[in-house]
mmCIF file of the C-alpha atoms, coordinates in Angstrom:
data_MODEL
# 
_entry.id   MODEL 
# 
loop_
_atom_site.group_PDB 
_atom_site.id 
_atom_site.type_symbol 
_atom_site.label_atom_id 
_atom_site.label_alt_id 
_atom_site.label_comp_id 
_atom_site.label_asym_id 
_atom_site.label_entity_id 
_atom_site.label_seq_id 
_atom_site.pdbx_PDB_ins_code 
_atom_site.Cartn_x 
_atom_site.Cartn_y 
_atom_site.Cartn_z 
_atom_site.occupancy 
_atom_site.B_iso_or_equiv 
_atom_site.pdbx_formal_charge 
_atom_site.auth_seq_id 
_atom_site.auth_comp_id 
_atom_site.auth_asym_id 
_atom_site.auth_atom_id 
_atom_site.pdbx_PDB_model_num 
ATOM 1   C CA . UNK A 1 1   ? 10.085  15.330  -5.546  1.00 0.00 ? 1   UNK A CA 1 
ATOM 2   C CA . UNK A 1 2   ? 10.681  16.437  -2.129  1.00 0.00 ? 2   UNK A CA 1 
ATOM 3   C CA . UNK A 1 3   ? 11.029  14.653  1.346   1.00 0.00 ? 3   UNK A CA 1 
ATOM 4   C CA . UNK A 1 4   ? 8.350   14.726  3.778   1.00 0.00 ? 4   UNK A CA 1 
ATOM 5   C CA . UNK A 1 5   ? 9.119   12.490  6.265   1.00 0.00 ? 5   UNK A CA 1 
ATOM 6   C CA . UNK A 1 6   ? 12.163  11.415  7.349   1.00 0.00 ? 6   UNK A CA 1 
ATOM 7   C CA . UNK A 1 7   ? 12.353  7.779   9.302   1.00 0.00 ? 7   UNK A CA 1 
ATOM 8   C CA . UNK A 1 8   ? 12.902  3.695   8.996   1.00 0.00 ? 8   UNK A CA 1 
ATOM 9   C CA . UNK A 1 9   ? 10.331  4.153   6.269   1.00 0.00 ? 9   UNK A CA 1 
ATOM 10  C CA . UNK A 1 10  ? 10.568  7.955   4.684   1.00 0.00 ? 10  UNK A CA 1 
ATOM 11  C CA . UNK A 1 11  ? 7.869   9.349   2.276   1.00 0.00 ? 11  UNK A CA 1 
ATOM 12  C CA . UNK A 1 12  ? 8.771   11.557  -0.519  1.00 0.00 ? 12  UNK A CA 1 
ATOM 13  C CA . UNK A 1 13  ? 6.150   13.533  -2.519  1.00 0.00 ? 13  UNK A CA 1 
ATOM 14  C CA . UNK A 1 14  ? 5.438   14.649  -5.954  1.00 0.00 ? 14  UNK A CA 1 
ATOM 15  C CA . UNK A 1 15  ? 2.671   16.980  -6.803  1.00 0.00 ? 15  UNK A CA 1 
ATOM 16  C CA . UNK A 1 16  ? 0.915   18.363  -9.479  1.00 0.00 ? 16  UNK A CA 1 
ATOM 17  C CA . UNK A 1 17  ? -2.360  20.919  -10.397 1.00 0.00 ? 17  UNK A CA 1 
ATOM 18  C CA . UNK A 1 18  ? -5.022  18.487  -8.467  1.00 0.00 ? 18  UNK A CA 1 
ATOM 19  C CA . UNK A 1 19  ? -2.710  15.536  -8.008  1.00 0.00 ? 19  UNK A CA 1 
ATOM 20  C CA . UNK A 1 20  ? 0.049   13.796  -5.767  1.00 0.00 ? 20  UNK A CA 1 
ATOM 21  C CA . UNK A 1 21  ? 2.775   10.960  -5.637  1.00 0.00 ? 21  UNK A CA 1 
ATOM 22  C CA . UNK A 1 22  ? 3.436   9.781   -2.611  1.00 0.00 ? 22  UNK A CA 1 
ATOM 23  C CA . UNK A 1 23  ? 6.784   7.459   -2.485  1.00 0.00 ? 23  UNK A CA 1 
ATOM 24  C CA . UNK A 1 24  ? 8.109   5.452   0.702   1.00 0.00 ? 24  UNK A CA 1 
ATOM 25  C CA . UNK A 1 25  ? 11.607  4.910   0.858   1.00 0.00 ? 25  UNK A CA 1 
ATOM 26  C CA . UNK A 1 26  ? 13.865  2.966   3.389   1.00 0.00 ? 26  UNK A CA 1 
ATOM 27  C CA . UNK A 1 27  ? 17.350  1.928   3.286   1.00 0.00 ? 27  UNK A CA 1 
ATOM 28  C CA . UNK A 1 28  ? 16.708  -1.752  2.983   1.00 0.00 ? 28  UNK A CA 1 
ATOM 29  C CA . UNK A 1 29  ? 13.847  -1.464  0.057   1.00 0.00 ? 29  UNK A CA 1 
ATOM 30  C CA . UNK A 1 30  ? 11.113  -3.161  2.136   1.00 0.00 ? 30  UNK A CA 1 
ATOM 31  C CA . UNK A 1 31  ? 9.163   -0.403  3.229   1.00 0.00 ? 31  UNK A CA 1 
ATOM 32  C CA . UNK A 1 32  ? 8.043   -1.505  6.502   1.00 0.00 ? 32  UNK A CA 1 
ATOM 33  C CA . UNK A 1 33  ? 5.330   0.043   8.043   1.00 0.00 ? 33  UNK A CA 1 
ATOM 34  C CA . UNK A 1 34  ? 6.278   1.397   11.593  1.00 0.00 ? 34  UNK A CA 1 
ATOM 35  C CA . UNK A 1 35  ? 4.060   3.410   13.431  1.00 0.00 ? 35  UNK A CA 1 
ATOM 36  C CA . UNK A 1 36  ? 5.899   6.511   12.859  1.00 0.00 ? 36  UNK A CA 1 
ATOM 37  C CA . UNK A 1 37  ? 5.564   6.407   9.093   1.00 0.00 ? 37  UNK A CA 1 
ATOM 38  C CA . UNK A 1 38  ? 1.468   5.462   9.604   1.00 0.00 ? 38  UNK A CA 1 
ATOM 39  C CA . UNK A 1 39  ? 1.031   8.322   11.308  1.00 0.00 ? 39  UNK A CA 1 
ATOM 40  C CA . UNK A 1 40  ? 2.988   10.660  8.601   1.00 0.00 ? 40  UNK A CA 1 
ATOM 41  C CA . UNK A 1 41  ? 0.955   8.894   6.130   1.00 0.00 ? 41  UNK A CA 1 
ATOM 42  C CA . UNK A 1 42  ? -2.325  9.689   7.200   1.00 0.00 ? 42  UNK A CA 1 
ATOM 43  C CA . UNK A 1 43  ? -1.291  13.476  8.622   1.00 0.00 ? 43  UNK A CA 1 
ATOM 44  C CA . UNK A 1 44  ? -0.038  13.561  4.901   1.00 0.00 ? 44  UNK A CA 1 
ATOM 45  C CA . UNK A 1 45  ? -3.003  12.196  3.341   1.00 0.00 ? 45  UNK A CA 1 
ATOM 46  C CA . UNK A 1 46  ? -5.319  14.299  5.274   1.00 0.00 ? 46  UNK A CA 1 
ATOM 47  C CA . UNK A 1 47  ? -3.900  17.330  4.343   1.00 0.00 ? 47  UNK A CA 1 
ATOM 48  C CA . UNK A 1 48  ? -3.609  16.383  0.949   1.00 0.00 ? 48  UNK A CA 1 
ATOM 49  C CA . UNK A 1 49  ? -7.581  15.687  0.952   1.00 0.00 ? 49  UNK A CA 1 
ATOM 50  C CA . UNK A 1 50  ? -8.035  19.375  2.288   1.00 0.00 ? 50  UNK A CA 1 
ATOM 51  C CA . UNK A 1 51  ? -5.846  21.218  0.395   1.00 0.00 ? 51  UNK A CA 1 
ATOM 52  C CA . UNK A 1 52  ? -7.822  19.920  -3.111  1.00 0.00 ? 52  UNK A CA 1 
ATOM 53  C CA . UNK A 1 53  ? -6.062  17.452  -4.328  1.00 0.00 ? 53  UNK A CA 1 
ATOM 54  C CA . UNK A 1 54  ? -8.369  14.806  -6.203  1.00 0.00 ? 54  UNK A CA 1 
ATOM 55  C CA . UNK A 1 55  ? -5.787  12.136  -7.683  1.00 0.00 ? 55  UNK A CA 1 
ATOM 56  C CA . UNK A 1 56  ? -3.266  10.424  -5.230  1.00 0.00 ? 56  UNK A CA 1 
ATOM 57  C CA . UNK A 1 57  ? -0.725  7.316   -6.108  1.00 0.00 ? 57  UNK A CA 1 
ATOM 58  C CA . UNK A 1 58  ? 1.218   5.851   -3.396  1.00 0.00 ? 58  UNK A CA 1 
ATOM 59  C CA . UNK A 1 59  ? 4.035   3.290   -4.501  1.00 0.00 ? 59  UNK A CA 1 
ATOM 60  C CA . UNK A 1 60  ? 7.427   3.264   -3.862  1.00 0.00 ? 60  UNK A CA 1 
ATOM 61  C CA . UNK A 1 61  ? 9.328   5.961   -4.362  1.00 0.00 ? 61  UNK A CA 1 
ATOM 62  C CA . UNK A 1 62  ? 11.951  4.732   -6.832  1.00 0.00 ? 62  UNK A CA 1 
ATOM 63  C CA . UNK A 1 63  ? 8.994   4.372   -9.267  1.00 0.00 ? 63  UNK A CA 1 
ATOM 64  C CA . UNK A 1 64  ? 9.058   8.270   -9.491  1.00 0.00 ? 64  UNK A CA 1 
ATOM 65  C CA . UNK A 1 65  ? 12.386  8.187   -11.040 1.00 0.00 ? 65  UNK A CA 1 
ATOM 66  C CA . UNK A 1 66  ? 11.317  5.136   -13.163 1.00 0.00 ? 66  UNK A CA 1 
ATOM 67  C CA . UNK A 1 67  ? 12.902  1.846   -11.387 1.00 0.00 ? 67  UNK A CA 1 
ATOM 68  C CA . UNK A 1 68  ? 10.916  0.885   -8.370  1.00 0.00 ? 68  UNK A CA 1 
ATOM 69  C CA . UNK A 1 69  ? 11.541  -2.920  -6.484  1.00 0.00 ? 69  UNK A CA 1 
ATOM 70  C CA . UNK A 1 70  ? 9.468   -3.384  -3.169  1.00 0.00 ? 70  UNK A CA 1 
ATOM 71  C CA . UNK A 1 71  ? 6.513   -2.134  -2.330  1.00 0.00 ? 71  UNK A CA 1 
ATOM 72  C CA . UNK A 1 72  ? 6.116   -2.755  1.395   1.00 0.00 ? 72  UNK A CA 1 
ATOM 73  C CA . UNK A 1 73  ? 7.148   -5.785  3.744   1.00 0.00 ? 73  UNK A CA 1 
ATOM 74  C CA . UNK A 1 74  ? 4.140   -4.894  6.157   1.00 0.00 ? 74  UNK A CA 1 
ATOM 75  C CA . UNK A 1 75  ? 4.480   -4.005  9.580   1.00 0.00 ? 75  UNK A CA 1 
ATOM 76  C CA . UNK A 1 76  ? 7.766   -3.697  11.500  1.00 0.00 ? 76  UNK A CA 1 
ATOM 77  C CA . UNK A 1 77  ? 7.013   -7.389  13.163  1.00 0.00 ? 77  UNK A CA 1 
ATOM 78  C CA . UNK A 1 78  ? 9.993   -6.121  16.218  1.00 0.00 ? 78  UNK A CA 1 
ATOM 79  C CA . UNK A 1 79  ? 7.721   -3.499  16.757  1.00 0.00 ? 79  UNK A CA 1 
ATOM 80  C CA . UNK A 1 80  ? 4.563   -6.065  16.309  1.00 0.00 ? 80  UNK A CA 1 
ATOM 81  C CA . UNK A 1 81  ? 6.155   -8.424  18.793  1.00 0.00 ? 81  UNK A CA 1 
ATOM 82  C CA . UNK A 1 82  ? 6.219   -5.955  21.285  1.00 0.00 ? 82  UNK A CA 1 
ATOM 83  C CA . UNK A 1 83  ? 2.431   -4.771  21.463  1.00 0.00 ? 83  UNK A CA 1 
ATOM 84  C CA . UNK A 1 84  ? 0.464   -5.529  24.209  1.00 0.00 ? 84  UNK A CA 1 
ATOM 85  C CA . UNK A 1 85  ? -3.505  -5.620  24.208  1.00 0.00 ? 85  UNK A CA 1 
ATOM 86  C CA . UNK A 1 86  ? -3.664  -1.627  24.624  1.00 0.00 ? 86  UNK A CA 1 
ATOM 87  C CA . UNK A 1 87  ? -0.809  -0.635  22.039  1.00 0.00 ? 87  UNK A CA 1 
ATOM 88  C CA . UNK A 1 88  ? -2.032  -3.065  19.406  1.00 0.00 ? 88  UNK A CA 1 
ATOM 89  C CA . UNK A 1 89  ? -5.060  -1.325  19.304  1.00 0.00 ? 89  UNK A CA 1 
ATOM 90  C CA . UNK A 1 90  ? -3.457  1.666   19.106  1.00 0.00 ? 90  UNK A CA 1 
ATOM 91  C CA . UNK A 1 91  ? -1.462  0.398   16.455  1.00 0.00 ? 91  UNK A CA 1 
ATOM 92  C CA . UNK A 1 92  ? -4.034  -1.470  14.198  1.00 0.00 ? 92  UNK A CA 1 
ATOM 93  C CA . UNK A 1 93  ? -6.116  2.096   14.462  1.00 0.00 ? 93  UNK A CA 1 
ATOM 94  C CA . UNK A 1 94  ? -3.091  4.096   12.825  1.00 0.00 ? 94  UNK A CA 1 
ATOM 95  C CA . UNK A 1 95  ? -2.848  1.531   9.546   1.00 0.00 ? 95  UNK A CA 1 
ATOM 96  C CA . UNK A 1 96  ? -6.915  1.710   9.616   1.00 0.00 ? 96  UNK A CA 1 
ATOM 97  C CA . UNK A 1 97  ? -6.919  5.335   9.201   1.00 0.00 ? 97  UNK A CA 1 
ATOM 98  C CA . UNK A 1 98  ? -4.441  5.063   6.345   1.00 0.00 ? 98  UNK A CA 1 
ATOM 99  C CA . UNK A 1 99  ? -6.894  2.759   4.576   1.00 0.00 ? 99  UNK A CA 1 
ATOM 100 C CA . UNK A 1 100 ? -10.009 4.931   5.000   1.00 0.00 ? 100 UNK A CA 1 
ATOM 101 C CA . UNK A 1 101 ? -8.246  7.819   3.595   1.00 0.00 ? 101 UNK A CA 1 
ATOM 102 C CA . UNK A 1 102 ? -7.119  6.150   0.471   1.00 0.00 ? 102 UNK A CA 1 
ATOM 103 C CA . UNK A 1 103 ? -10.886 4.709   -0.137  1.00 0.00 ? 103 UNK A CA 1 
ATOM 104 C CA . UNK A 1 104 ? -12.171 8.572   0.121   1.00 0.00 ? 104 UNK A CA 1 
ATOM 105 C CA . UNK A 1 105 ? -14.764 9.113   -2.361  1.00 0.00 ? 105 UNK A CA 1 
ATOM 106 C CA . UNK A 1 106 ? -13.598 12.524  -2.817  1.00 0.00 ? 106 UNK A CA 1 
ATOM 107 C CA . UNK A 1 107 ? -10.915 11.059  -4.771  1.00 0.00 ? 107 UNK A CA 1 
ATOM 108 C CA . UNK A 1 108 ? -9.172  8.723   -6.499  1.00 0.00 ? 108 UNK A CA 1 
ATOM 109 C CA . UNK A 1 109 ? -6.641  6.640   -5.595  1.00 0.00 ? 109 UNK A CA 1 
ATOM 110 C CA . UNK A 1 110 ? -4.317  4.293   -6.924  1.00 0.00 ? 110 UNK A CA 1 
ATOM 111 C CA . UNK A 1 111 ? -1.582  2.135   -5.714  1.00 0.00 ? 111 UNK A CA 1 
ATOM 112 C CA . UNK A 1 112 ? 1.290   0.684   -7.680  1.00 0.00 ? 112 UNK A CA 1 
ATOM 113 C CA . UNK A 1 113 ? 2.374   -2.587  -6.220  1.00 0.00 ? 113 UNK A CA 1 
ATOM 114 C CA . UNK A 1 114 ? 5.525   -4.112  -6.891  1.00 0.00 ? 114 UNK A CA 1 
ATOM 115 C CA . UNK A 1 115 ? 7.931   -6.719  -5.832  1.00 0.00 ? 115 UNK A CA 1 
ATOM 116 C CA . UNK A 1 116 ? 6.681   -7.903  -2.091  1.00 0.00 ? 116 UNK A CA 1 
ATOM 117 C CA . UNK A 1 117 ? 3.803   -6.964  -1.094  1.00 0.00 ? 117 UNK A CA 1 
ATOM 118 C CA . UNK A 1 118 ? 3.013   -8.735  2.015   1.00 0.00 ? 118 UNK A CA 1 
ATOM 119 C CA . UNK A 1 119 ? 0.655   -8.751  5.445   1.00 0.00 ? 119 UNK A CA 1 
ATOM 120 C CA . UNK A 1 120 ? 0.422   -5.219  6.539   1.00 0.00 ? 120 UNK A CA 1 
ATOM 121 C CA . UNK A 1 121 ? 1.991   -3.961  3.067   1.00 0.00 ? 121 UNK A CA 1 
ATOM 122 C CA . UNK A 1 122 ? -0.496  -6.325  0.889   1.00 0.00 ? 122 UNK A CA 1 
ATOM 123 C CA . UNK A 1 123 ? -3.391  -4.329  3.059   1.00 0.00 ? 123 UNK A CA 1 
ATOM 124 C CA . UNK A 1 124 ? -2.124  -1.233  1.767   1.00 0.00 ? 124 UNK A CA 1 
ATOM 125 C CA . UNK A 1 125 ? -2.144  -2.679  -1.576  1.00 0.00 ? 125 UNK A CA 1 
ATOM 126 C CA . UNK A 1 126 ? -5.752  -3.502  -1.457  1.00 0.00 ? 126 UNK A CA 1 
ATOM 127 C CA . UNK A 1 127 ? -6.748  -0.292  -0.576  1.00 0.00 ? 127 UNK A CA 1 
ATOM 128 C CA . UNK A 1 128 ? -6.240  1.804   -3.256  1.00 0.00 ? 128 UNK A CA 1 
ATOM 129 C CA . UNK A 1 129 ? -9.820  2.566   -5.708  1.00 0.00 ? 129 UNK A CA 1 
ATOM 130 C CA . UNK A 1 130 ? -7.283  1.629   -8.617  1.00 0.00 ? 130 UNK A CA 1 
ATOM 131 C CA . UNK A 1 131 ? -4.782  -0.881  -7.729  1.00 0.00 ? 131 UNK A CA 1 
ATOM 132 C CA . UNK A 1 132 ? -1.665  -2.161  -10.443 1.00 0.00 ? 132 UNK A CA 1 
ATOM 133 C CA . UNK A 1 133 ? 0.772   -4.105  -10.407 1.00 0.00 ? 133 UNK A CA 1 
ATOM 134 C CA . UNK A 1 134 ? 4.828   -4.284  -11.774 1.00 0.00 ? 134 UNK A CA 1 
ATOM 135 C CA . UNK A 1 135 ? 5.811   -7.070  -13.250 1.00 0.00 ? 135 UNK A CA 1 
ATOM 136 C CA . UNK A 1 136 ? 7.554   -9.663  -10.863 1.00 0.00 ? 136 UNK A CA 1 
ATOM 137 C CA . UNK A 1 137 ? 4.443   -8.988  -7.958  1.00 0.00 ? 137 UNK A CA 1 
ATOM 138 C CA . UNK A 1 138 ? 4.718   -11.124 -5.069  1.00 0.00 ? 138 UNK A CA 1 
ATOM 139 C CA . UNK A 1 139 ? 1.774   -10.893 -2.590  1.00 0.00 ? 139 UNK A CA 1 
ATOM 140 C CA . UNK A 1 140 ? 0.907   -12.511 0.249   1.00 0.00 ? 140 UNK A CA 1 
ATOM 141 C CA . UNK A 1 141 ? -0.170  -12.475 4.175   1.00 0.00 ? 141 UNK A CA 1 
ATOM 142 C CA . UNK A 1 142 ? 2.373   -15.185 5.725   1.00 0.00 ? 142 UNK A CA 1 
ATOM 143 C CA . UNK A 1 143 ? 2.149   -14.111 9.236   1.00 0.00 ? 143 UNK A CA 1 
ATOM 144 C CA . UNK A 1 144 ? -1.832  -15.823 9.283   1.00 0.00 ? 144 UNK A CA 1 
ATOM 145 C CA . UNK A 1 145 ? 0.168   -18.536 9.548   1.00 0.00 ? 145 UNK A CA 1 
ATOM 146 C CA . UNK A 1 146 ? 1.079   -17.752 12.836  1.00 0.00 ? 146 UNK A CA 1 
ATOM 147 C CA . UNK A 1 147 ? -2.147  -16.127 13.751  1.00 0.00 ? 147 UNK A CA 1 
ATOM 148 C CA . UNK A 1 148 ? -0.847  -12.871 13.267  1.00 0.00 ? 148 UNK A CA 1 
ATOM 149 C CA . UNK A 1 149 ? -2.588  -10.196 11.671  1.00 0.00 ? 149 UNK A CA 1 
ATOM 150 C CA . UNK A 1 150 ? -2.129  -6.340  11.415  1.00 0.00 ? 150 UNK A CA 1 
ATOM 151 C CA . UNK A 1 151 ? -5.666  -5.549  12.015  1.00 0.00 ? 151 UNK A CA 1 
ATOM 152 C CA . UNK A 1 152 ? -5.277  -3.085  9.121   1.00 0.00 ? 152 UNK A CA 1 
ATOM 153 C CA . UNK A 1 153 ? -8.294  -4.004  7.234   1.00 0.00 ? 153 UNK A CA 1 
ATOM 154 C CA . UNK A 1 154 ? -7.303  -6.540  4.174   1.00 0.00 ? 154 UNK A CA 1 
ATOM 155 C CA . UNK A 1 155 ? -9.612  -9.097  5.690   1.00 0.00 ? 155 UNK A CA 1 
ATOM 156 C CA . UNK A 1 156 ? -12.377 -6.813  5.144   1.00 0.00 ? 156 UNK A CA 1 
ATOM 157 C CA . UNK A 1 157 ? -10.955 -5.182  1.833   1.00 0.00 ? 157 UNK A CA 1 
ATOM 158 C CA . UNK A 1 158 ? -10.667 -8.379  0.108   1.00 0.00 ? 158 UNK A CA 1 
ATOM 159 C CA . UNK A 1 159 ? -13.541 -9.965  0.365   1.00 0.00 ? 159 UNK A CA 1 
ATOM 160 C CA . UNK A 1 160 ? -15.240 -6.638  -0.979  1.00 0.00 ? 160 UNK A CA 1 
ATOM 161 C CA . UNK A 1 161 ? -13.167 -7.007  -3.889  1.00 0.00 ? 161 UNK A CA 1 
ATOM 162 C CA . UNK A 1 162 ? -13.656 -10.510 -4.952  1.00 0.00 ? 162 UNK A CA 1 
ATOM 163 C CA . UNK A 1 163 ? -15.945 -12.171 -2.410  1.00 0.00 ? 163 UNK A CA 1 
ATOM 164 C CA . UNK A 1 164 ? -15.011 -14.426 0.334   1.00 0.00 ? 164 UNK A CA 1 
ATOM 165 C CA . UNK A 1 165 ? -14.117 -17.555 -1.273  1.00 0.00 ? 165 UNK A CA 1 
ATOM 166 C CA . UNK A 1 166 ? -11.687 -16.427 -3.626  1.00 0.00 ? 166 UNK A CA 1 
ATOM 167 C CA . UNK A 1 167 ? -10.494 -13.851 -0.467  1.00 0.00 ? 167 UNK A CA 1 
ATOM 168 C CA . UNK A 1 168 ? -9.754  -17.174 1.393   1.00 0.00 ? 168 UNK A CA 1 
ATOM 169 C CA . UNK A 1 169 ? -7.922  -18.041 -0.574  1.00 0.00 ? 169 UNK A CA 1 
ATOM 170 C CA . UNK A 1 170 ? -4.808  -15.667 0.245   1.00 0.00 ? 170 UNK A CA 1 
ATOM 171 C CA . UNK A 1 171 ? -5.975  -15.238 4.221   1.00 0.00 ? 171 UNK A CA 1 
ATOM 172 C CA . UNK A 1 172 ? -6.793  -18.715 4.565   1.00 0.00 ? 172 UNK A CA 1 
ATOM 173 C CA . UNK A 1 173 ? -5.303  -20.455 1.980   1.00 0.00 ? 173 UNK A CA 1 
ATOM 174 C CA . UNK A 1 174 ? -1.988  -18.755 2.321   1.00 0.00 ? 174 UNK A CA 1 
ATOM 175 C CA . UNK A 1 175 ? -1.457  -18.349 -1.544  1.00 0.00 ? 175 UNK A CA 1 
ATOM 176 C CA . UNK A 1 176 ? 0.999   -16.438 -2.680  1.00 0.00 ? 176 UNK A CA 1 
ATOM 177 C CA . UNK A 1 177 ? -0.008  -14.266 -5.810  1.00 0.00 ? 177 UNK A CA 1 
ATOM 178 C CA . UNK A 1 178 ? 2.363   -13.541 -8.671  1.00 0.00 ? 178 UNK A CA 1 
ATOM 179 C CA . UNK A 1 179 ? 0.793   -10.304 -10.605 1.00 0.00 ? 179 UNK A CA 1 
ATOM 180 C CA . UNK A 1 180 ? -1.217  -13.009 -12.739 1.00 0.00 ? 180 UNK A CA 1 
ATOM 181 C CA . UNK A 1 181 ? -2.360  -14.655 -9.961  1.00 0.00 ? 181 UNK A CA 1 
ATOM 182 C CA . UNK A 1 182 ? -3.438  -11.059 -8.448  1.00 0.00 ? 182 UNK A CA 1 
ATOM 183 C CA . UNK A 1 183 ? -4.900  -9.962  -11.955 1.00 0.00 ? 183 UNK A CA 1 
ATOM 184 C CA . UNK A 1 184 ? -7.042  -12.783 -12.117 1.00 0.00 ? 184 UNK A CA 1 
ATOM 185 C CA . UNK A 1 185 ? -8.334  -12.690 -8.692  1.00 0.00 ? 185 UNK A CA 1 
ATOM 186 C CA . UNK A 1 186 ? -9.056  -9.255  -8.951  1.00 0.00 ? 186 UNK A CA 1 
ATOM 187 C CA . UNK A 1 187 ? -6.653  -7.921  -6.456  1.00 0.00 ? 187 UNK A CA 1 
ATOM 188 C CA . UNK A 1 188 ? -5.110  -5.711  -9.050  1.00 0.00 ? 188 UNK A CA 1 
ATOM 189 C CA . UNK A 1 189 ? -7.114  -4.434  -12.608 1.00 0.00 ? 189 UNK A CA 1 
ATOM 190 C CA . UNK A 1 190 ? -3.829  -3.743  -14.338 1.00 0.00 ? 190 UNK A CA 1 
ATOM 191 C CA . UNK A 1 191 ? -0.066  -5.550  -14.785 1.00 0.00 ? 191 UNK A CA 1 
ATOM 192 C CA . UNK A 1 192 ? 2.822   -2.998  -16.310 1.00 0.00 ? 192 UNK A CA 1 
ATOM 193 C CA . UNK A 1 193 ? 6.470   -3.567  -17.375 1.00 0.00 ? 193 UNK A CA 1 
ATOM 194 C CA . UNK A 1 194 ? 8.646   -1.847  -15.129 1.00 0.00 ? 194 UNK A CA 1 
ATOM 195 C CA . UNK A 1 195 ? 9.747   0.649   -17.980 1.00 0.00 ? 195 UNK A CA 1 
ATOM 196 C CA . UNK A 1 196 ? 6.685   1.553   -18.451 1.00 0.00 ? 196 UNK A CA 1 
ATOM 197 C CA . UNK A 1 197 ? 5.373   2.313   -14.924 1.00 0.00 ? 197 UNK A CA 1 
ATOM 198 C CA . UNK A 1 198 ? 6.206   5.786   -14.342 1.00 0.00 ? 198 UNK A CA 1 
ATOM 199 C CA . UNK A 1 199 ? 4.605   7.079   -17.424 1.00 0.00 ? 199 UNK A CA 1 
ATOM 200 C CA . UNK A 1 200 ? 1.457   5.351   -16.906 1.00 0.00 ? 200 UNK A CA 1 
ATOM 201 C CA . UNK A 1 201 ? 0.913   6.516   -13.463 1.00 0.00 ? 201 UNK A CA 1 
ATOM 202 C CA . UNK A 1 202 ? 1.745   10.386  -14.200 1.00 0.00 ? 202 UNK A CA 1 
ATOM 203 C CA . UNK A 1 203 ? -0.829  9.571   -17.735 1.00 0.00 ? 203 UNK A CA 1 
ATOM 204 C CA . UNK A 1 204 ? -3.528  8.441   -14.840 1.00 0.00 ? 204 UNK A CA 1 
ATOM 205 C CA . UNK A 1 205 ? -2.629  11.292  -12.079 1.00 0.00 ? 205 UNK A CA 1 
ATOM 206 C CA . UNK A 1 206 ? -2.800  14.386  -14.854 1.00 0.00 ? 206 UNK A CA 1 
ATOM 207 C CA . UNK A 1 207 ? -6.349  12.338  -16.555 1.00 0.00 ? 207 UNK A CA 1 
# 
């Protein structure tokens, strides 16, 4: 595993013949997602695309070493508060590009959600092909609430998923998912103990 990116939110990387891990790390375990990690992501992804590799997990890093806790808080919501018309454009573009690249048909992706995964981060969440979940999941998009959202694509990812109803349900509704709720609705196909986590995503990256 080596270091990639170093900020609020670092990314670490594991690789593979035809495969790669990608881990985000931060000092406080939520993983927010400030603009300067979105745009490492997606420089990261892209070359990743080019340079052949046809399996890609993103999840926390600590999962790589076999205890993981948060997945991602969402957006930095200082950095949100501060966006004016122009920026948060700007902004919502960077996470959007993240999500197309995971949803590439050239390959597969999966993301392994654990602990929070909420606004911003739940969008990540919901764009991986494959998407599973640790044990203890909480997922949710609270800022709705306040008529805040990241623009990152979950409204439309969702509803793709599981239809709009159901979809409402979290955007709307306000629910917040434990990983049954999730596996139910269809937000996630598959629920793992934590000690078992690691193995099954290296099993699914080398398949």
């Amino acid at each position: 595993m080596k270091r990639v990116f170093a900020g609020a939110t670092s990314l670490d990387l594991l690789q593979g013949p035809g495969w790669a891990w990608v881990g985000m790390d931060a000092a406080d375990g939520l993983h927010r997602l400030h603009s300067g990690t979105l745009l490492a992501l997606d420089a990261l992804l892209s070359e990743l695309r080019f340079s052949g590799v046809r399996r890609v997990a993103l999840s926390a890093s600590g999962w790589m070493a076999g205890q993981g806790r948060h997945f991602s808080a969402g957006a930095d919501l200082h950095e949100v508060a501060a966006l004016a018309p122009g920026t948060a454009d700007a902004f919502a573009r960077r996470g959007q590009r993240v999500m197309r690249a995971l949803l590439w048909p050239g390959w597969r992706s999966l993301t392994l959600v654990s602990g929070v995964a909420m606004g911003g981060g739940c969008d990540l969440a919901l764009h991986g092909q494959e998407r599973w979940c640790v044990e203890g999941l909480r997922m949710a998009h609270p800022a709705a609430k306040h008529g805040i959202l990241t623009g990152f694509g979950g409204t439309v990812r969702l509803p793709e998923l599981m239809g709009p109803v159901d979809a409402a349900r979290l955007f709307a509704g306000l629910e917040h998912w434990n990983e049954h709720d999730a596996l139910e609705a269809g937000a996630v196909q598959r629920v793992l103990e934590p000690a078992s986590a690691r193995d099954a995503v290296l099993s699914w990256l080398s398949d």
